[in-house]
C-alpha positions in Angstrom: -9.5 20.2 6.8 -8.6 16.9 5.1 -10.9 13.7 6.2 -10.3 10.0 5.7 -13.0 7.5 6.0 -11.6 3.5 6.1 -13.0 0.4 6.9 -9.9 -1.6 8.0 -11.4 -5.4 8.0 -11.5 -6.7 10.9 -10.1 -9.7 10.7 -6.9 -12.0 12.2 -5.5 -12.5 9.1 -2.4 -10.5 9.0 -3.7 -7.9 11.4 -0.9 -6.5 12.7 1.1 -6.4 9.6 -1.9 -4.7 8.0 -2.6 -2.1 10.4 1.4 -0.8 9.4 0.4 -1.1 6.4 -2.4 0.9 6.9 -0.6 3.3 9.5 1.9 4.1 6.3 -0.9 5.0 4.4 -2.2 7.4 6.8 0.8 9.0 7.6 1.2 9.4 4.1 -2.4 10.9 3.1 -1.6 13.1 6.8 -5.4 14.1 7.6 -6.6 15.7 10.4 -9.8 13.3 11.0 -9.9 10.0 10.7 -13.2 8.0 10.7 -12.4 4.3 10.6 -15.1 0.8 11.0 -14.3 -2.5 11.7 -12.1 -1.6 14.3 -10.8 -4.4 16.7 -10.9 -4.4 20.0 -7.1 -5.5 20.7 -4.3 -5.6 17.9 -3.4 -9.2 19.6 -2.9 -11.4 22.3 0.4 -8.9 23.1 -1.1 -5.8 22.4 -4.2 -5.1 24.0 -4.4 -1.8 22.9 -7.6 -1.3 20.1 -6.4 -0.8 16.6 -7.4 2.8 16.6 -5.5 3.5 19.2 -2.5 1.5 17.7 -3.3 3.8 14.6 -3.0 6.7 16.6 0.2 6.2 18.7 1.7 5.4 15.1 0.9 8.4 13.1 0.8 11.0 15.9 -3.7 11.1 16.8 -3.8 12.7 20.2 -7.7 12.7 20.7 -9.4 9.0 19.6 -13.0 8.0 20.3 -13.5 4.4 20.1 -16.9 2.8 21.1 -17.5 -1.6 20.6 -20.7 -2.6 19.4 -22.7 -4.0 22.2 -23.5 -7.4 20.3 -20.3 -7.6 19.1 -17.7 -6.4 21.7 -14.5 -7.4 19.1 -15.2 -4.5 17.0 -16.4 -0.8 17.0 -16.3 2.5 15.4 -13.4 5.1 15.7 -12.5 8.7 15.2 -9.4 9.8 15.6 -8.1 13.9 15.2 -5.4 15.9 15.9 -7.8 19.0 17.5 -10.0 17.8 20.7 -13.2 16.6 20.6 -15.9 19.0 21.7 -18.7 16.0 22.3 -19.0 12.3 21.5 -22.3 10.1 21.0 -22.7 6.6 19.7 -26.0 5.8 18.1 -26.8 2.9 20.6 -27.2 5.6 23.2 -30.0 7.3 21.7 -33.8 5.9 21.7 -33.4 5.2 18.2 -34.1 2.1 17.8 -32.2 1.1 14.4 -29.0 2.3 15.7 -28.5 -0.2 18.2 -25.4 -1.2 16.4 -24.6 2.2 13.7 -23.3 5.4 14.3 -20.0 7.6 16.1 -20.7 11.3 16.0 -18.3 13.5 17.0 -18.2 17.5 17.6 -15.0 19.9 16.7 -13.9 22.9 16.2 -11.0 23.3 13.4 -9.5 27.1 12.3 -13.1 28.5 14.2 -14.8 26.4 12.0 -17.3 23.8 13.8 -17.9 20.7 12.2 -20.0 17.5 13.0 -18.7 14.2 11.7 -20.9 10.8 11.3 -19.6 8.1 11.4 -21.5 4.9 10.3 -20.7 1.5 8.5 -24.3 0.3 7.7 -25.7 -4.0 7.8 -24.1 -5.9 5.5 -26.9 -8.2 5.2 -30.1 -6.3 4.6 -30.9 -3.5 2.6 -34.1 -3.1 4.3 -31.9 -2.6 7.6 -29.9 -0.4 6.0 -32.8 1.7 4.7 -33.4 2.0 8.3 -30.7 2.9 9.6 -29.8 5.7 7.1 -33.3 7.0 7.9 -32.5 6.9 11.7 -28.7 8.4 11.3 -30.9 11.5 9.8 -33.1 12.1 12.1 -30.5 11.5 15.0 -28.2 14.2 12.9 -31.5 16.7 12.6 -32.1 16.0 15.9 -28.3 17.2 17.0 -27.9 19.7 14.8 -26.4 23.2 16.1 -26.8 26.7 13.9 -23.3 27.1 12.4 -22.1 23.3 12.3 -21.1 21.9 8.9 -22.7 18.3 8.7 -20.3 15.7 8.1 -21.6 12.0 6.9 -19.0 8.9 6.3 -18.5 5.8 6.4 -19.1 2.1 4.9 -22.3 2.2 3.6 -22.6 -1.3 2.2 -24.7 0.0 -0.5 -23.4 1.6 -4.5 -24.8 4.9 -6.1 -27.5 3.6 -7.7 -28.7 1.7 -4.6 -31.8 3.7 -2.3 -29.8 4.6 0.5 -27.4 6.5 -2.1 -30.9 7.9 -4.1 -32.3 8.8 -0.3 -29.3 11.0 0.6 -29.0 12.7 -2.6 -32.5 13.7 -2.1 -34.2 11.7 -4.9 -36.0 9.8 -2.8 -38.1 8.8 0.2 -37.9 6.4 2.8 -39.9 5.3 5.2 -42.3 8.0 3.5 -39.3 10.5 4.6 -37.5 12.9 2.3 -33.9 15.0 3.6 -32.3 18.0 2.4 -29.9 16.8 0.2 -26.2 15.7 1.3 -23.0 16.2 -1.1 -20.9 13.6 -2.1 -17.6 14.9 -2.2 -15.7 12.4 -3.6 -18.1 12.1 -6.8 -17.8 16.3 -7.1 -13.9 16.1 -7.2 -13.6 13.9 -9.4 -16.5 14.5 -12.1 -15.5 18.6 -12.2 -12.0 17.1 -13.2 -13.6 14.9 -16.2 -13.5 12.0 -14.3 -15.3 8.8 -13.2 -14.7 8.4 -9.1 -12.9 5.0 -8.2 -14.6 1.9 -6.7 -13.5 1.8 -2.9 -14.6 -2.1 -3.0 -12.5 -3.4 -5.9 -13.1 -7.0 -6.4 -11.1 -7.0 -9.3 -7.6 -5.3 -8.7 -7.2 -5.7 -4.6 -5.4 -8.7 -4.0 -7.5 -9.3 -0.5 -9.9 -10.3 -3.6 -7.1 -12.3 -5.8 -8.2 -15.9 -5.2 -11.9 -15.3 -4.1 -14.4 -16.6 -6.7 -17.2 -13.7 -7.7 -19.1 -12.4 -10.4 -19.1 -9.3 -8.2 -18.4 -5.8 -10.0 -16.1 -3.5 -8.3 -18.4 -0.6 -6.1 -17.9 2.7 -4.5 -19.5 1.9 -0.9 -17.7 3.9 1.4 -18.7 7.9 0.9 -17.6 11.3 2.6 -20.9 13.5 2.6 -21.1 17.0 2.8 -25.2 18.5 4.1 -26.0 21.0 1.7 -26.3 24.5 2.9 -29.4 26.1 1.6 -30.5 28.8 3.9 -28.3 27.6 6.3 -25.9 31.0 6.0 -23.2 29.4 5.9 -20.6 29.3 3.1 -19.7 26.6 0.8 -16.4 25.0 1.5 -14.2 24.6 -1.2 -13.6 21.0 -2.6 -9.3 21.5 -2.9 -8.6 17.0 -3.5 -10.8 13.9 -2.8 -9.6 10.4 -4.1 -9.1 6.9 -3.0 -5.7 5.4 -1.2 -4.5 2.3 0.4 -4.7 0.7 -3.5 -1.1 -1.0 -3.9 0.9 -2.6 -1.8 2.7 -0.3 0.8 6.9 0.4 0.4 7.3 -1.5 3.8 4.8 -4.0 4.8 4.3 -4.6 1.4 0.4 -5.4 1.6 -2.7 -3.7 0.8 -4.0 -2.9 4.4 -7.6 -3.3 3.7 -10.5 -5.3 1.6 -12.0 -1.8 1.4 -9.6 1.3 -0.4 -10.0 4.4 1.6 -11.5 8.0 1.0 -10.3 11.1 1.4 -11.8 14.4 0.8 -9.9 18.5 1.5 -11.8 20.8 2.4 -11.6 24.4 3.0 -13.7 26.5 4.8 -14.1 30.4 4.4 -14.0 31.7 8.2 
């Protein structure tokens, strides 16, 4: 199973030529989930179609679950996939209360395997809103959970490793006086077994979106694919086969960067 996570930057500023360029990249990294944030609502005044679903015509997603933000109706959350959808929940439909604005979750089952995928691009502005939310996006996980479901977290987390939300997920530290079984971060594991340091996924030093803005900003790693860790769960680790970042040069035929944000991508195969 090969996942993508993206935050496409929702903005008008070459939006339709950056969702090619963004639909080239996808077709080129060819996975079978896609969770994307900052989705608009309509490509542009011609196309009313959302961008997901202009993503998905493009590069061949059958199944696409797209849900706006009820205080901000010109942008949402998406998952897109190539197998159906099993179930579908937004986190402003549950009683918790910090996700009036966070959170697509999404049931599937791929090769027999059944796998649950969180989707979440956390407040920009606060970290104490983000503390909350991450706190609330595990209890409404916990709270969903089946026997013999993987546990999928992504998204834009607005926050770097050595922020609290990073530390709380790792399981190295509370929250809200809450602790969690640990979570994975699959990217990180890829890329340190191979001797490596995992790439910054908000570059603010080699994306042009970033050229001629003036910051003292250091490029982060933000956006995360998150594995639950399976301790007495009986279920088998999946092997880690590729994770990395795309979308980081200009594309062969739009010839832009699609995003502010790279992308992540993470294979993984599952013993069944």
């Amino acid at each position: 199973m090969k996942l993508v996570t993206y935050n496409l930057w929702n903005t008008h500023i070459h939006r339709l030529e950056r969702l090619n360029a963004a639909c080239e990249e996808l077709s080129h990294v060819a996975a079978d989930i896609v969770a994307l944030q900052e989705v608009a609502a309509r490509v542009d005044a011609a196309d009313e179609r959302t961008a997901a679903r202009y993503i998905g015509d493009r590069c061949g997603y059958e199944h696409i679950v797209t849900r706006l933000y009820p205080d901000d109706p010109d942008e949402g959350l998406s998952i897109l996939s190539k197998r159906p959808f099993s179930a579908d929940e937004v986190g402003w439909d549950t009683s918790f209360g910090p996700l009036k604005n966070c959170g697509l979750r999404v049931c599937l089952t791929i090769d027999q395997t059944n796998v649950a995928i969180t989707n979440v691009h956390l407040d920009y502005d606060s970290i104490a809103h983000r503390e909350a939310q991450i706190v609330a996006v595990l209890e409404w996980i916990e709270s969903r959970a089946g026997a013999e479901c993987y546990e999928i977290l992504c998204g834009d987390f607005n926050a770097p490793p050595d922020s609290s939300v990073y530390r709380f997920l790792m399981g190295q530290q509370t929250l809200l006086g809450k602790g969690v079984q640990p979570w994975h971060d699959v990217a990180r594991y890829h890329a340190e077994k191979a001797g490596r340091t995992p790439a910054p996924t908000l570059d603010f030093w080699n994306n042009p979106r970033w050229r001629d803005v003036a910051t003292l900003s250091i490029p982060a790693r933000v956006d995360w694919i998150f594995l639950q860790d399976l301790f007495n769960s009986g279920l088998p680790y999946p092997h880690v086969m590729n994770a990395d970042v795309f979308g980081t040069e200009p594309t062969p035929l739009a010839r832009l960067v699609p995003s502010d944000h790279y992308g992540v991508y993470a294979e993984l195969a599952f013993d069944t």
